[in-house]
N, CA, C and O atoms as a CHARMM CRD file, in Angstrom:
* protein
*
  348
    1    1 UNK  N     -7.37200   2.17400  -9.17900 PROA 1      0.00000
    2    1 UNK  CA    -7.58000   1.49700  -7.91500 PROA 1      0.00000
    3    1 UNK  C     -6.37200   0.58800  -7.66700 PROA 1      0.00000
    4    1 UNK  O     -6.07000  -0.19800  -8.56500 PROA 1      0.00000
    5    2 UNK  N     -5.50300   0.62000  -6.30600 PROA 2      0.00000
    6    2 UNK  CA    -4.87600  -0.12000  -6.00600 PROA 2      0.00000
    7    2 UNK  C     -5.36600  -1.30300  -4.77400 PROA 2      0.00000
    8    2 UNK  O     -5.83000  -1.09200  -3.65400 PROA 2      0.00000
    9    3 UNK  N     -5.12800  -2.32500  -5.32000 PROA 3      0.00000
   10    3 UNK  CA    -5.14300  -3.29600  -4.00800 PROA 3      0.00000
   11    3 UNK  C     -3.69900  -4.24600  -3.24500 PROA 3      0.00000
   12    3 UNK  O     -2.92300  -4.94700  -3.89400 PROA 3      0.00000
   13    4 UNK  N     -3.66800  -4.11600  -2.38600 PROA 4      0.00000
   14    4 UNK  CA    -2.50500  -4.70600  -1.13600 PROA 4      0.00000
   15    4 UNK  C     -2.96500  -5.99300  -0.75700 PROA 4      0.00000
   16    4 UNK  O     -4.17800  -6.01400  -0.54900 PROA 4      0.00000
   17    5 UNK  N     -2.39500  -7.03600  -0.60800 PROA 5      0.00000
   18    5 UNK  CA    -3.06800  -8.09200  -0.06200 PROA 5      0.00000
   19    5 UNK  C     -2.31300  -8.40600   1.04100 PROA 5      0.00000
   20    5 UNK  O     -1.23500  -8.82100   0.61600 PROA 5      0.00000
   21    6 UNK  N     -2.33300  -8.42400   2.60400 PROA 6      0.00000
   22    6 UNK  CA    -1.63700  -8.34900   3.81800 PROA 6      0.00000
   23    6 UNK  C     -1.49900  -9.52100   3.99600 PROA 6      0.00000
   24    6 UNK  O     -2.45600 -10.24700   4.26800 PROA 6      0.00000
   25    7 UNK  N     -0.25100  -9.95800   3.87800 PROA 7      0.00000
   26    7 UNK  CA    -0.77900 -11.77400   4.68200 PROA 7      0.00000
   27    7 UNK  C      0.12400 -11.83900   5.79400 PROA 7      0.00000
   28    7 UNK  O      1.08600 -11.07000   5.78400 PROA 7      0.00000
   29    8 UNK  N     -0.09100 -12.95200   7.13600 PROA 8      0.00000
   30    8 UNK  CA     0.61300 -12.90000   7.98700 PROA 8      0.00000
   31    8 UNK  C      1.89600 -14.18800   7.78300 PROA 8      0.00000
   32    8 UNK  O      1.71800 -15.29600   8.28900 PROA 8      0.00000
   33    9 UNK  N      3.28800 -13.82900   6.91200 PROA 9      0.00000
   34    9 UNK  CA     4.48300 -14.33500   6.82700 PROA 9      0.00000
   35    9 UNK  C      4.39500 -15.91300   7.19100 PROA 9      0.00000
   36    9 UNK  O      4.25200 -16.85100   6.40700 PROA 9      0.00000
   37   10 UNK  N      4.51600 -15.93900   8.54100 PROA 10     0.00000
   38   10 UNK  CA     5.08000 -17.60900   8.86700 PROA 10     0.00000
   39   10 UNK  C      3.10800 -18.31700   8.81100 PROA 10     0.00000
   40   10 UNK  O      3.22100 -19.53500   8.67300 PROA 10     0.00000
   41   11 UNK  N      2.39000 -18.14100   8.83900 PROA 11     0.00000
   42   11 UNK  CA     1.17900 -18.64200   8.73700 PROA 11     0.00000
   43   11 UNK  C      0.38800 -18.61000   7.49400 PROA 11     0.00000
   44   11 UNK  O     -0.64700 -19.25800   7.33800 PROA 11     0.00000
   45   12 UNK  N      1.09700 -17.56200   6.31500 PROA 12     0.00000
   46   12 UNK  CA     0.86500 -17.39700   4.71500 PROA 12     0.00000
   47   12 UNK  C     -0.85100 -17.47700   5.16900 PROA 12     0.00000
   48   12 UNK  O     -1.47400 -18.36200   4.58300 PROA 12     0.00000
   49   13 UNK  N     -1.41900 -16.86300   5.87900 PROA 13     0.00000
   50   13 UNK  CA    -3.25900 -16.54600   6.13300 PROA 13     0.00000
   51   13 UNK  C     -3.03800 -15.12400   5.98500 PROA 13     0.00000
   52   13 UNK  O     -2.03400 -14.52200   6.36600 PROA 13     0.00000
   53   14 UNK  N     -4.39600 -14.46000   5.20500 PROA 14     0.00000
   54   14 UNK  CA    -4.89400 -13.06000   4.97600 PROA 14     0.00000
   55   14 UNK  C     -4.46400 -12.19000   6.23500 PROA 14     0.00000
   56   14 UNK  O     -4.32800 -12.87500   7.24900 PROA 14     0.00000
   57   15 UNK  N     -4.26300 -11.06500   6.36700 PROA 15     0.00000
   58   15 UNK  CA    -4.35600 -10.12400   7.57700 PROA 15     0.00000
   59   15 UNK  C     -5.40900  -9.51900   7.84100 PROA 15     0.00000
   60   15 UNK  O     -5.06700  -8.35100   8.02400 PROA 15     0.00000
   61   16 UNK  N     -7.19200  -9.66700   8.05800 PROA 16     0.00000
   62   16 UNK  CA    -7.95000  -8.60900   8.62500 PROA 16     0.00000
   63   16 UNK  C     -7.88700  -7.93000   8.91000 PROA 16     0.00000
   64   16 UNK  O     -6.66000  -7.86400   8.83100 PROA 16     0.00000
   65   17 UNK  N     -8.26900  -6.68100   9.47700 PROA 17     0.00000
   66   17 UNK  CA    -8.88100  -5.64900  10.32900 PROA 17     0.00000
   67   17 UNK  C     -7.30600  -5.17500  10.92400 PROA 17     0.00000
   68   17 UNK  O     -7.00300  -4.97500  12.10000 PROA 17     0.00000
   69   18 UNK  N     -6.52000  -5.08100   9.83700 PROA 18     0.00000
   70   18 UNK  CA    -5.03700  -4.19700  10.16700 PROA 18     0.00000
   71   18 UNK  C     -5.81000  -3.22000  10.05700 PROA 18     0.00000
   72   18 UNK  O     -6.96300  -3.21300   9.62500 PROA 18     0.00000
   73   19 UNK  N     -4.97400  -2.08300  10.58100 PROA 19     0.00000
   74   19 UNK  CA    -5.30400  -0.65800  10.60100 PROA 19     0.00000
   75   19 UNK  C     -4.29600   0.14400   9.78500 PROA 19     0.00000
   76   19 UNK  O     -3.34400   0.73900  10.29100 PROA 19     0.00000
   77   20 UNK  N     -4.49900   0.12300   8.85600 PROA 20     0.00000
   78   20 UNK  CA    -3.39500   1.33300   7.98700 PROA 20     0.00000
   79   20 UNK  C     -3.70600   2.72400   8.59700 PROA 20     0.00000
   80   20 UNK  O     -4.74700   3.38000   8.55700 PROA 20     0.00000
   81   21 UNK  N     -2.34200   3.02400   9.25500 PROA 21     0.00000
   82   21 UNK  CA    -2.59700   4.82500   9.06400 PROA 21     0.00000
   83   21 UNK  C     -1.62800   5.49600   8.40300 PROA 21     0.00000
   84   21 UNK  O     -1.53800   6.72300   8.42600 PROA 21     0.00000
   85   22 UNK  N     -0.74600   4.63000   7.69600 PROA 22     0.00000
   86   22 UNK  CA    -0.02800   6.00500   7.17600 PROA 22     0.00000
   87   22 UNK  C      0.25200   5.61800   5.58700 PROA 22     0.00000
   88   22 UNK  O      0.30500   4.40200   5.40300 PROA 22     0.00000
   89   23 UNK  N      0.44100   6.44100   4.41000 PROA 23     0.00000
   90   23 UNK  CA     0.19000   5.41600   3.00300 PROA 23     0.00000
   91   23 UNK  C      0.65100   6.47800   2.31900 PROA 23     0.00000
   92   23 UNK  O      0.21000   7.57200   2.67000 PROA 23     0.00000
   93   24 UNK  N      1.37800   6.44400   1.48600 PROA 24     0.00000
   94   24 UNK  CA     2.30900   7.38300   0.25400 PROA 24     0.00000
   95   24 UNK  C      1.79700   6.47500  -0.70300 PROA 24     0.00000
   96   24 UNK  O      1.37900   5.32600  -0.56500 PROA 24     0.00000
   97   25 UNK  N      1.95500   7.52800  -2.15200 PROA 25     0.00000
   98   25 UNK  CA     2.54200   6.91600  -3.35900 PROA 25     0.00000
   99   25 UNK  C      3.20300   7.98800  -3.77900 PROA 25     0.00000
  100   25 UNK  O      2.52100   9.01200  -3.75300 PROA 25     0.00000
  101   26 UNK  N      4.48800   8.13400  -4.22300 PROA 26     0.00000
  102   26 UNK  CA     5.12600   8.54100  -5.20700 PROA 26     0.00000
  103   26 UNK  C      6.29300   7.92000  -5.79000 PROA 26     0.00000
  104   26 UNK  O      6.63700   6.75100  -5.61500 PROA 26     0.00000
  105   27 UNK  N      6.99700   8.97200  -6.64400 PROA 27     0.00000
  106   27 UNK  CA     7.96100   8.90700  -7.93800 PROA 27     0.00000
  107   27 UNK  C      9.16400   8.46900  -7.53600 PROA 27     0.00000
  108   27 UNK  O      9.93700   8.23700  -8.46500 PROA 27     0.00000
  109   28 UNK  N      9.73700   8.20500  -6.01200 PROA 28     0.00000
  110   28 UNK  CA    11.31200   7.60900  -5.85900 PROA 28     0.00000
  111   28 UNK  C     11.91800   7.00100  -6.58100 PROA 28     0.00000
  112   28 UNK  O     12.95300   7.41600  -7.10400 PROA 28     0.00000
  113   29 UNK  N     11.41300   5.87700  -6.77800 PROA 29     0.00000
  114   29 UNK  CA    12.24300   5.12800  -7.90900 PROA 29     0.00000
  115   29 UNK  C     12.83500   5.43200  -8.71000 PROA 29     0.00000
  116   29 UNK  O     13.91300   4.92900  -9.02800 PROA 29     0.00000
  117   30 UNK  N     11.93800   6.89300  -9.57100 PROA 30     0.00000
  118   30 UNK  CA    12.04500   7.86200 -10.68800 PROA 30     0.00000
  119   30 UNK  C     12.97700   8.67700 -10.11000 PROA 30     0.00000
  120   30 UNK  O     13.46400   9.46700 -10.91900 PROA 30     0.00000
  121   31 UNK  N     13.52400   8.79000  -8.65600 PROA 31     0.00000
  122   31 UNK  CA    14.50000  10.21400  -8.66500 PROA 31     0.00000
  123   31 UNK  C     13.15000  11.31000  -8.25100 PROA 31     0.00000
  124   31 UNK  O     13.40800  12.49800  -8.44000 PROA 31     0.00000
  125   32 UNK  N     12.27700  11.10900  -7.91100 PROA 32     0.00000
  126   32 UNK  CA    11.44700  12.42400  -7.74200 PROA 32     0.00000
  127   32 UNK  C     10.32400  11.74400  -6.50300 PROA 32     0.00000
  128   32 UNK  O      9.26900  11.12400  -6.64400 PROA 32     0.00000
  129   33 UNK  N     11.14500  12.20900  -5.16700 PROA 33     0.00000
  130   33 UNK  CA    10.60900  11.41500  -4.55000 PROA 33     0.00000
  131   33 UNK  C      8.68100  12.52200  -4.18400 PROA 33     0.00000
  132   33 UNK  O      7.56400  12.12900  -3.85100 PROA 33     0.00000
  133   34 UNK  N      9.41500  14.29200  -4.58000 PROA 34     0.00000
  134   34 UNK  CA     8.11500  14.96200  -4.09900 PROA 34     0.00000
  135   34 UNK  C      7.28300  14.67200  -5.16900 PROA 34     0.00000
  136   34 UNK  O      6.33900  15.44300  -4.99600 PROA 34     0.00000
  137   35 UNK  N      7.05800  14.01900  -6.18100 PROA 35     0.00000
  138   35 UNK  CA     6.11000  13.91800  -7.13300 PROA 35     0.00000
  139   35 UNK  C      5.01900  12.51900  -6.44200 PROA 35     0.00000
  140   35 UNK  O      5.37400  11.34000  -6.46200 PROA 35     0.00000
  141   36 UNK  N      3.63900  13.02900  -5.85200 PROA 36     0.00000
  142   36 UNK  CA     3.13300  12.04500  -5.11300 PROA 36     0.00000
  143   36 UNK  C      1.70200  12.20400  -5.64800 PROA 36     0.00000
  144   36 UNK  O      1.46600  13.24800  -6.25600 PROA 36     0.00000
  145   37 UNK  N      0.88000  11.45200  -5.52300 PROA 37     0.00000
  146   37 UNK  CA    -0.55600  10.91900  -5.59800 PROA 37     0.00000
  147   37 UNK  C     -1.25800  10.91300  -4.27400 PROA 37     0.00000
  148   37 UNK  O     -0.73000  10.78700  -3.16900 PROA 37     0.00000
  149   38 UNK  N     -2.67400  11.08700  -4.58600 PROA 38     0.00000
  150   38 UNK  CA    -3.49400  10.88200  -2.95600 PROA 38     0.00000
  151   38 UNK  C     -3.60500   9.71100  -3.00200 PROA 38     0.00000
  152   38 UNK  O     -3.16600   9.10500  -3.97900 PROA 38     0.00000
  153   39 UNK  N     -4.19400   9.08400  -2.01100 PROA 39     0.00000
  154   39 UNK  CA    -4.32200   7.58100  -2.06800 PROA 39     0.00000
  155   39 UNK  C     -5.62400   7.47500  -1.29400 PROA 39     0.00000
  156   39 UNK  O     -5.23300   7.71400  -0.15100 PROA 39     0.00000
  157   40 UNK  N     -6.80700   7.28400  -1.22100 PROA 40     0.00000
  158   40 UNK  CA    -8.13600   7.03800  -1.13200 PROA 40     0.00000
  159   40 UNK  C     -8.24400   6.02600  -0.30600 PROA 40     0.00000
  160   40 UNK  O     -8.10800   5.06900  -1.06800 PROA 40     0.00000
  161   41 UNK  N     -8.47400   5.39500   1.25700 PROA 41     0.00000
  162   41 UNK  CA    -9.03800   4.49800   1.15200 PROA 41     0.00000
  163   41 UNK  C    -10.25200   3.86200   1.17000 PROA 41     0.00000
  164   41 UNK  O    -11.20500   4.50300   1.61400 PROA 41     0.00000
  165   42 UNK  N    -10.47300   2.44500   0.68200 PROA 42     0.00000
  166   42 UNK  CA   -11.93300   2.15600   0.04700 PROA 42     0.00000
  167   42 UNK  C    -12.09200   0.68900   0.60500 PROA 42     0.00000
  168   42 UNK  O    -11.40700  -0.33200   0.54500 PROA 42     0.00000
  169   43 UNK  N    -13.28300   1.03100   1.16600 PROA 43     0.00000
  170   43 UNK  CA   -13.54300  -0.76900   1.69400 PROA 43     0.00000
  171   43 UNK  C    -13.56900  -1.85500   1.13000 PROA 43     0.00000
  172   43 UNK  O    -14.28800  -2.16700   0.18000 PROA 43     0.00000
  173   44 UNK  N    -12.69600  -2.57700   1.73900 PROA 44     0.00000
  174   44 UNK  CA   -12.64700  -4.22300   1.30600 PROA 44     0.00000
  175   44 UNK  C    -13.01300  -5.17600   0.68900 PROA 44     0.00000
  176   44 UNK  O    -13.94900  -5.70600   1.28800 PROA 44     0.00000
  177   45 UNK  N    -12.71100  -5.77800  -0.38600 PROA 45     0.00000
  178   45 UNK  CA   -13.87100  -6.77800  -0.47300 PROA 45     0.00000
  179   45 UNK  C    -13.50700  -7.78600  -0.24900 PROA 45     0.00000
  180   45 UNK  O    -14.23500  -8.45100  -0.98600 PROA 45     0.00000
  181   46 UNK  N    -12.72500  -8.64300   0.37300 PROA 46     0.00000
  182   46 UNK  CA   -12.65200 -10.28000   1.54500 PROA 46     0.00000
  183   46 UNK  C    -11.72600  -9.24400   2.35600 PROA 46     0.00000
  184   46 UNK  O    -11.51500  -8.04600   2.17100 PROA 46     0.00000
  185   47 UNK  N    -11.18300 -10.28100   3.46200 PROA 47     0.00000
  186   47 UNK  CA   -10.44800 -10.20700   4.53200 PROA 47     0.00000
  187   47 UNK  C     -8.87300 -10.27000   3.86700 PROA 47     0.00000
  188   47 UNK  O     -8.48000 -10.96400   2.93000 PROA 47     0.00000
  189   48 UNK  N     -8.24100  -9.44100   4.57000 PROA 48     0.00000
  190   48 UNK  CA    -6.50200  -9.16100   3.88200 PROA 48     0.00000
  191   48 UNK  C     -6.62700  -8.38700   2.67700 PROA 48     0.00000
  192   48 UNK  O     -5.56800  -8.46200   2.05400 PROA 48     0.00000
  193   49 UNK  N     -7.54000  -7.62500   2.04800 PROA 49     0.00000
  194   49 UNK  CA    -7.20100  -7.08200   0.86200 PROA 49     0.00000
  195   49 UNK  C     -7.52100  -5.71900   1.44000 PROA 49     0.00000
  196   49 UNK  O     -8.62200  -5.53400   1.95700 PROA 49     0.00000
  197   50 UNK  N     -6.63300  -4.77700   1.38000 PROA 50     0.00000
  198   50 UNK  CA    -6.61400  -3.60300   1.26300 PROA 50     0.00000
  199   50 UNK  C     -6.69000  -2.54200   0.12700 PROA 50     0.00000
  200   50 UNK  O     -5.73700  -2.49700  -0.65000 PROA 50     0.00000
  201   51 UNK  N     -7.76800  -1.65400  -0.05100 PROA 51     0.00000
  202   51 UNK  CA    -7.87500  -0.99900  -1.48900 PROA 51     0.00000
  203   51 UNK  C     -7.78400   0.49400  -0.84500 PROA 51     0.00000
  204   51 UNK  O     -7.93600   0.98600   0.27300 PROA 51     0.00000
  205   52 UNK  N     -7.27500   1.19400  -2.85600 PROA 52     0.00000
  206   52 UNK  CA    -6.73300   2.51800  -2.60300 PROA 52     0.00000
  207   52 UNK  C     -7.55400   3.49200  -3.80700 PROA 52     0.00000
  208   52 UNK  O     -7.18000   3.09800  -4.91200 PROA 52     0.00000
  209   53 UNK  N     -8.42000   4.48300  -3.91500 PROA 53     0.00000
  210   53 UNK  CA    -8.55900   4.77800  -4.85500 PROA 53     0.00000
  211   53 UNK  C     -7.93600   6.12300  -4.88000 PROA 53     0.00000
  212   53 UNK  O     -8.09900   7.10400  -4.15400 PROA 53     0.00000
  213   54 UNK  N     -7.01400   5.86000  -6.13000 PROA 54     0.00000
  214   54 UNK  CA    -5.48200   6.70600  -6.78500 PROA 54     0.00000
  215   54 UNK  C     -5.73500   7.40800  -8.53300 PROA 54     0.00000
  216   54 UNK  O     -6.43400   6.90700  -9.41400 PROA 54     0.00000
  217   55 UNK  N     -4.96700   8.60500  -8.60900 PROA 55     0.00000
  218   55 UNK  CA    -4.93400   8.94000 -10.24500 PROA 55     0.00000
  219   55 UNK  C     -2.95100   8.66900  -9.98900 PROA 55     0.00000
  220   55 UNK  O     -2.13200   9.26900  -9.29200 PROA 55     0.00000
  221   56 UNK  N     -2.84600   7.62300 -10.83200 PROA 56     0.00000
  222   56 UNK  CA    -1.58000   7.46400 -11.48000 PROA 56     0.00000
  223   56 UNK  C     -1.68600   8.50100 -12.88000 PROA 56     0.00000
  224   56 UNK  O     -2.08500   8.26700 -14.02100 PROA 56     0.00000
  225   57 UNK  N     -0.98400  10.09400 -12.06000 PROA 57     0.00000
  226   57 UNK  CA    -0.93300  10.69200 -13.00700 PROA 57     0.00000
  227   57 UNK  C      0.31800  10.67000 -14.35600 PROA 57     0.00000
  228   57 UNK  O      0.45800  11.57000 -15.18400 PROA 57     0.00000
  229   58 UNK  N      1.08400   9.45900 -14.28400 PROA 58     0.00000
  230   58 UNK  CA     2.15200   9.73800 -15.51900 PROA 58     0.00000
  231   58 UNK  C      2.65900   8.25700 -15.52100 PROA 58     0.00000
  232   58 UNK  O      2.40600   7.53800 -14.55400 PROA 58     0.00000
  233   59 UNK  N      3.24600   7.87000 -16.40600 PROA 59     0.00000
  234   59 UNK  CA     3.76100   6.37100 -16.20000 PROA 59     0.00000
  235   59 UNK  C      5.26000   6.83000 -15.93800 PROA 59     0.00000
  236   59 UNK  O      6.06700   7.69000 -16.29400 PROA 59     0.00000
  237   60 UNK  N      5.14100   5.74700 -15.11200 PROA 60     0.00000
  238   60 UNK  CA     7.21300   5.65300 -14.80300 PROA 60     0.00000
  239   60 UNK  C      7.00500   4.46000 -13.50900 PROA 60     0.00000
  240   60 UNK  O      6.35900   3.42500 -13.34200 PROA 60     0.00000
  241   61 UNK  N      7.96200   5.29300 -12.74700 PROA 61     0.00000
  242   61 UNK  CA     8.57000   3.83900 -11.49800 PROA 61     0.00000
  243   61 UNK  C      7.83800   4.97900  -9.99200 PROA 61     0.00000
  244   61 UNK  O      7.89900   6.18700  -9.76600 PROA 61     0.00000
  245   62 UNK  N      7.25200   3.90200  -9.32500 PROA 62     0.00000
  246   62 UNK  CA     5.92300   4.68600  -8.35200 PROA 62     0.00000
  247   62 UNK  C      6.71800   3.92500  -7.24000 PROA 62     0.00000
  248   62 UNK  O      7.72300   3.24600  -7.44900 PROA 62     0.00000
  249   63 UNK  N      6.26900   4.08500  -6.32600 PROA 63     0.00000
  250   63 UNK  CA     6.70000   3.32100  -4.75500 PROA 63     0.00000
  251   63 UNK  C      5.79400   3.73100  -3.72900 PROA 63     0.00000
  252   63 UNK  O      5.81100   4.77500  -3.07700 PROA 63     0.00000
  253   64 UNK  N      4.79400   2.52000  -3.66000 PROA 64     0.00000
  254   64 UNK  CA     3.74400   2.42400  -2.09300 PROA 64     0.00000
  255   64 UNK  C      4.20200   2.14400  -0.86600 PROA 64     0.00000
  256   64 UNK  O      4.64300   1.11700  -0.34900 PROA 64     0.00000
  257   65 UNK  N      4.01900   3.24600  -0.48700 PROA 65     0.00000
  258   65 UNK  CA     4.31200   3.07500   1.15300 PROA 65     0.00000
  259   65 UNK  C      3.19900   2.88000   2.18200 PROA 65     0.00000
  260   65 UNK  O      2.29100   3.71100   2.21600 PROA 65     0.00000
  261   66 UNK  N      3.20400   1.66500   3.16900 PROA 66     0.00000
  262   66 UNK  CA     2.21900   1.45200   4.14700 PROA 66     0.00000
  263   66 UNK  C      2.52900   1.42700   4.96100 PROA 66     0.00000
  264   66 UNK  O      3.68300   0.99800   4.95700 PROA 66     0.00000
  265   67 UNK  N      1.86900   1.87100   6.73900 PROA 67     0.00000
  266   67 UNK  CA     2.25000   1.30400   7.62500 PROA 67     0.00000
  267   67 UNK  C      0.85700   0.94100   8.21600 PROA 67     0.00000
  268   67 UNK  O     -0.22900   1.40400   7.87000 PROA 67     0.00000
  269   68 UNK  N      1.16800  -0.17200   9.37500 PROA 68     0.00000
  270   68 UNK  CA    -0.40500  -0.71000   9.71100 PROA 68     0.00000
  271   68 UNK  C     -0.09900  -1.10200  11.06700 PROA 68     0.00000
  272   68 UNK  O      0.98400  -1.40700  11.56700 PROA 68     0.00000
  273   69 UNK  N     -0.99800  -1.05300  11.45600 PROA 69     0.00000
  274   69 UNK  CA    -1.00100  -2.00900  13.00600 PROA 69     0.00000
  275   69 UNK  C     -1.69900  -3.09500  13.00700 PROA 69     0.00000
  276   69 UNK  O     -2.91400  -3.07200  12.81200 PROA 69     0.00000
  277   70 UNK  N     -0.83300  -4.50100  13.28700 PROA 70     0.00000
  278   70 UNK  CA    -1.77700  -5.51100  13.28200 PROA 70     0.00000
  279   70 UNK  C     -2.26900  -6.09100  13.92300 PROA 70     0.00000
  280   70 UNK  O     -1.33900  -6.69800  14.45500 PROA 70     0.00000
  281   71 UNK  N     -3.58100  -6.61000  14.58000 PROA 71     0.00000
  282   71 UNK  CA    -3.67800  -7.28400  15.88600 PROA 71     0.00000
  283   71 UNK  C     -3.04700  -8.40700  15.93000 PROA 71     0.00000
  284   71 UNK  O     -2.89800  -9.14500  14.95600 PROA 71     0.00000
  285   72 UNK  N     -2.46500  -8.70500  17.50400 PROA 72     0.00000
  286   72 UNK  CA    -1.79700  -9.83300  17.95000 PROA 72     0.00000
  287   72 UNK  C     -0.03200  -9.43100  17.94500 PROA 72     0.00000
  288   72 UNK  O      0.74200  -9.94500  18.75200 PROA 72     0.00000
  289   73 UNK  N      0.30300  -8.65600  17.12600 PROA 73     0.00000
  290   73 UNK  CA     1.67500  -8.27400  16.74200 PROA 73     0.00000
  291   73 UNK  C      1.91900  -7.13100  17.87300 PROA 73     0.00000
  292   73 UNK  O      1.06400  -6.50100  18.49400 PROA 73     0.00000
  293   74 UNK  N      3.37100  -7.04500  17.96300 PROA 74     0.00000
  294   74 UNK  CA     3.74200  -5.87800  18.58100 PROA 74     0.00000
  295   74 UNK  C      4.60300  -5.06200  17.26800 PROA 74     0.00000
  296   74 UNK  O      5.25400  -5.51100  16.32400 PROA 74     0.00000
  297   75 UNK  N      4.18200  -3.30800  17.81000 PROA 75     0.00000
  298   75 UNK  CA     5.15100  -2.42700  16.58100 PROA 75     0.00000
  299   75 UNK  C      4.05100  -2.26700  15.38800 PROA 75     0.00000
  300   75 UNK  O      2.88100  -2.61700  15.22600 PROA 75     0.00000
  301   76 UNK  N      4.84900  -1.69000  14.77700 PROA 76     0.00000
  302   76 UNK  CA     4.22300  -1.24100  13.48100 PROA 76     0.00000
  303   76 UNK  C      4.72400  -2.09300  12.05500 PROA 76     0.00000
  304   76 UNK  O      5.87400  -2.18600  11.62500 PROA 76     0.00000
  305   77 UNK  N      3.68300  -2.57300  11.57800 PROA 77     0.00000
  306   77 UNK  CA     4.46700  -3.22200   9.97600 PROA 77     0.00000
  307   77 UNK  C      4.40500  -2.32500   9.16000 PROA 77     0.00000
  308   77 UNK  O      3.30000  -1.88300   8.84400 PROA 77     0.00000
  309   78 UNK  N      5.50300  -1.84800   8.63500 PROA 78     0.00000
  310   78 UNK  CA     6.00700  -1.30000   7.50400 PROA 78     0.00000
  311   78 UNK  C      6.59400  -1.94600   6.17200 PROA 78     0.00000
  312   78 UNK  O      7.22800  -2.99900   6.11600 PROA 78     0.00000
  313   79 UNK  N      6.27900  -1.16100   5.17400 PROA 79     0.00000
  314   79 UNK  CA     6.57200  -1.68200   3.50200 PROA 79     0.00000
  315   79 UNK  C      6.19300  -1.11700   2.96000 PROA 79     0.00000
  316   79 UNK  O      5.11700  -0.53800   3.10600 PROA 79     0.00000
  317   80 UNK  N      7.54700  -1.01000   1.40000 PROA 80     0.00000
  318   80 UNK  CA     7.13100  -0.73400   0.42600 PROA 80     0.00000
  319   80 UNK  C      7.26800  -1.40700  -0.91200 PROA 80     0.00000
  320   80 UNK  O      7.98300  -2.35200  -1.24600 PROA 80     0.00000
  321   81 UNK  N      6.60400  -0.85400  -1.43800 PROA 81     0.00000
  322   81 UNK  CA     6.21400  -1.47300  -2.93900 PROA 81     0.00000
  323   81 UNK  C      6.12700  -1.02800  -4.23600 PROA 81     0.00000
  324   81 UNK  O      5.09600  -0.64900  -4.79200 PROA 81     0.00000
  325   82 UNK  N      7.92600  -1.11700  -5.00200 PROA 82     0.00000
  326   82 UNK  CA     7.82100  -0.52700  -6.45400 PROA 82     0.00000
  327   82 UNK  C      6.73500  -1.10400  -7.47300 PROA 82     0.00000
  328   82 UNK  O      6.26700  -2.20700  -7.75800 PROA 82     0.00000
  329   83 UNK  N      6.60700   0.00000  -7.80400 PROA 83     0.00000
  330   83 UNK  CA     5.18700  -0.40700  -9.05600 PROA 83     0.00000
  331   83 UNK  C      5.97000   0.39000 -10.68700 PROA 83     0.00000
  332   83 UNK  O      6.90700   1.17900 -10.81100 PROA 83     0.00000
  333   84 UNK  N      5.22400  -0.15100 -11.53000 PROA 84     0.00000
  334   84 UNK  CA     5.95300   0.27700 -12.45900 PROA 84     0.00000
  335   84 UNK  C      4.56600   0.57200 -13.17500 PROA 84     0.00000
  336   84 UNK  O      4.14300  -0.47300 -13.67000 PROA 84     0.00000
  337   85 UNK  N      3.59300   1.81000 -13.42500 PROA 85     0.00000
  338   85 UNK  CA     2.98300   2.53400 -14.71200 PROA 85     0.00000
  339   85 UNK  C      3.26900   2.38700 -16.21500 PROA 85     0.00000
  340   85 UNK  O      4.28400   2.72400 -16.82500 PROA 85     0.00000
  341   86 UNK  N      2.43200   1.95600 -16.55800 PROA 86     0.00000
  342   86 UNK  CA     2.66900   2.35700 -18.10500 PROA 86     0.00000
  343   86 UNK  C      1.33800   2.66000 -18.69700 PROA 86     0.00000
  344   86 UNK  O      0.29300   2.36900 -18.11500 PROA 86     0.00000
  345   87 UNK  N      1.40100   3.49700 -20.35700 PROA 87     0.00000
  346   87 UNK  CA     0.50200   4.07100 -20.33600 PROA 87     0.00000
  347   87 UNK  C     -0.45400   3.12600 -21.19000 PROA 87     0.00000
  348   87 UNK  O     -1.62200   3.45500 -21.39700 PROA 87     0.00000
C-alpha cells in the first residue's frame, strides 16, 4: 500500500477531494522505465491522504507519477516521486 499526502504549498493545509486521474509506478530511476506496477486506488482515511494498493514486484529505484485536479487551482498538478524498495 502506498500513501501520498497532498498538501496545498503556500498554506502547508491537506488537499481534499483532488481528483487523481492519471498515476504510474515504475523502474526509471533503474533505467527501465517499461518495467511498471498497477496502482489500485483505495479510499482515504483523513482529508489529503491519497492511497494506492500496489505489488512492488522487485526492490530497486521506483518513480510515482500523479496527476490531479485540484479545486480552486487552475491546470493540472503534476509530480513525481523516487521511492527506493528494498527487500
Amino acid at each position: 500500500m502506498l500513501t501520498v499526502r497532498l498538501k496545498h504549498a503556500p498554506a502547508g493545509k491537506p488537499v481534499a477531494d483532488a481528483v487523481v486521474f492519471a498515476h504510474r509506478l515504475d523502474m526509471a530511476p533503474a533505467g527501465m522505465p517499461t518495467m511498471t506496477t498497477e496502482l489500485e486506488p483505495q479510499p482515504a482515511t483523513e482529508p489529503g491522504l491519497y492511497r494506492f494498493k500496489t505489488n512492488l514486484t522487485m526492490a530497486g529505484d521506483w518513480q510515482l507519477s500523479l496527476a490531479a485536479k485540484v479545486q480552486g487551482e487552475t491546470g493540472t498538478v503534476q509530480n513525481q516521486l523516487a521511492l527506493k524498495v528494498v527487500p
